[in-house]
N, C-alpha and C positions, 0 to 999 in steps of 0.2 A: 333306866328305861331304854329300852331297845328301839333305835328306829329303822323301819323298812326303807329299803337303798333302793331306790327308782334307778332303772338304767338311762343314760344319757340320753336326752332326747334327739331325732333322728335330724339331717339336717333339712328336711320339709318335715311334713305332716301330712294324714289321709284322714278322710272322710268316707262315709259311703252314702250311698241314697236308697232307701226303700222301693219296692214300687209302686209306693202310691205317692212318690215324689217330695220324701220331707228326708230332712237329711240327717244326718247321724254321726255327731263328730266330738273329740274331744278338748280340749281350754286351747292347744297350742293350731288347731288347725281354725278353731274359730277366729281367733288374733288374726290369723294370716288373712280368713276369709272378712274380716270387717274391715279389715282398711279399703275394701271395693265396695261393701256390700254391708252398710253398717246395720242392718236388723238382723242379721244372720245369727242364728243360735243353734244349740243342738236343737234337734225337734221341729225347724221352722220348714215350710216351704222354701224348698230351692227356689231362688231367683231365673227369671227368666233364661238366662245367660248361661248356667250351670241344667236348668231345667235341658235347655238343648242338648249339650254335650254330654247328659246324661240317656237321655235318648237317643241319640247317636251311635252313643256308644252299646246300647238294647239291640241295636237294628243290625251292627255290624257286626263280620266276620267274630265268632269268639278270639279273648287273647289281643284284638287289634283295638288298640290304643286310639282316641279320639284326644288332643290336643286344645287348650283353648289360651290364650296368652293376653294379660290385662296389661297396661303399662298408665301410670300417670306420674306427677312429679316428682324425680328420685328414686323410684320403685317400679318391679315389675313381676305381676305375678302367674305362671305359668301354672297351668292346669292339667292334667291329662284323666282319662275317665276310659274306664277297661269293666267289661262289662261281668262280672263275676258271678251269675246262675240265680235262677227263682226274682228276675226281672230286679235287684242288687247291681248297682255300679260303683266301682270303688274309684274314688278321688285322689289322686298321688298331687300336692302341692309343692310348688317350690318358690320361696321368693327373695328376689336378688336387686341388689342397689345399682341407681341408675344414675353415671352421671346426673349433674346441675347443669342448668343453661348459663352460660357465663354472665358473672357479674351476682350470681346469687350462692355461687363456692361458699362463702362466708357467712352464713345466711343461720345463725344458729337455732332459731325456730325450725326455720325447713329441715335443716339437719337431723332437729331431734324428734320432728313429725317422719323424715323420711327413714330415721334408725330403724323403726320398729319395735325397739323393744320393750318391754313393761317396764311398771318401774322399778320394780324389786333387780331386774336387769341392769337398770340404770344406777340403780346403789352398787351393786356388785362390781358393776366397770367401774365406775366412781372411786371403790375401796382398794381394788386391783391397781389401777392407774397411778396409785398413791402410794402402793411400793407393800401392800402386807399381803401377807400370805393367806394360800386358802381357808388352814386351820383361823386364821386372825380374823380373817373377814365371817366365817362362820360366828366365830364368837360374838362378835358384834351386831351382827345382825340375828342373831339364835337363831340358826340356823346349824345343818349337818353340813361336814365339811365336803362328801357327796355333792349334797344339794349345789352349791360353789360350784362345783368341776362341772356340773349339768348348766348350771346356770351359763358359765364360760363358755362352754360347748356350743351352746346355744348366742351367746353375744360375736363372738368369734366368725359364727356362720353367717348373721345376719347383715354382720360392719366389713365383712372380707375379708378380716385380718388374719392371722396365722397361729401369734403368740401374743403374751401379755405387752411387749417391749410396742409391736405395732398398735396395741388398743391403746396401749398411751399413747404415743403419736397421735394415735387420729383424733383421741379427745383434747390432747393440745391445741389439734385445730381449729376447735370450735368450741 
């Protein structure tokens, strides 16, 4: 059996919104968009919040970028919204870890609430951290050896880290 090889996922995710204000996104932007906004699905009403900056972005200069920046604890999720023709704004996400207030570094709940990742993610770092190889962790989890490096790709961006050697580290620390 032949499986089709997805290219690596980017390091955010986009969305777009219709113009009758419902929004239009695929599994990895929704993840992003429900740690703010936990009803959020493909098809749903933009939230208030995203409702603006999507209109915002309708009203202004074509091509100029409208901005919106969430932060809560350990995370923070940047927004920008460029308005792309026939009343269509497209959603560029980005989200990045936020320092801990001191005293809760340790904090291995928050930690794994603030990672983000899923938890097919969290198998992956998990197998990685433990020293096997991509093809290894594939097999184990039946999975394509692809799917692993996407998956990396994607854990790597979320945790900050660089290489496999850092994602242990940091899960050593928690």
């Amino acid at each position: 059996m032949i499986r089709a090889q997805r290219a690596s996922l980017p390091r955010g995710a986009s969305a777009y919104t219709d113009p009758d204000g419902h929004l239009k996104c695929d599994r990895q932007a929704e993840e992003l968009l429900k740690v703010f906004w936990n009803e959020v699905v493909d098809g749903c009403v933009l939230p208030p919040e995203l409702k603006g900056l999507a209109d915002g972005a309708q009203v202004g200069a074509p091509g100029v970028r409208r901005s919106l920046t969430m932060e809560r604890l350990g995370e923070k999720l940047r927004i920008e919204a460029t308005a792309v023709g026939k009343g269509r704004t497209q959603l560029h996400l980005w989200r990045e870890g936020l320092p801990l207030p001191p005293g809760m570094e340790n904090s291995a709940v928050l930690a794994t609430v603030a990672d983000g990742l899923t938890q097919r993610e969290r198998e992956v770092a998990l197998l990685v951290a433990e020293g096997l190889r991509s093809r290894e962790v594939a097999e184990r989890l039946g999975i394509a050896s692809q799917t692993v490096k996407s998956h990396l790709k994607t854990i790597f961006d979320k945790l900050g880290v660089r290489n496999r050697v850092e994602l242990a580290r940091r899960l050593e620390q928690h």
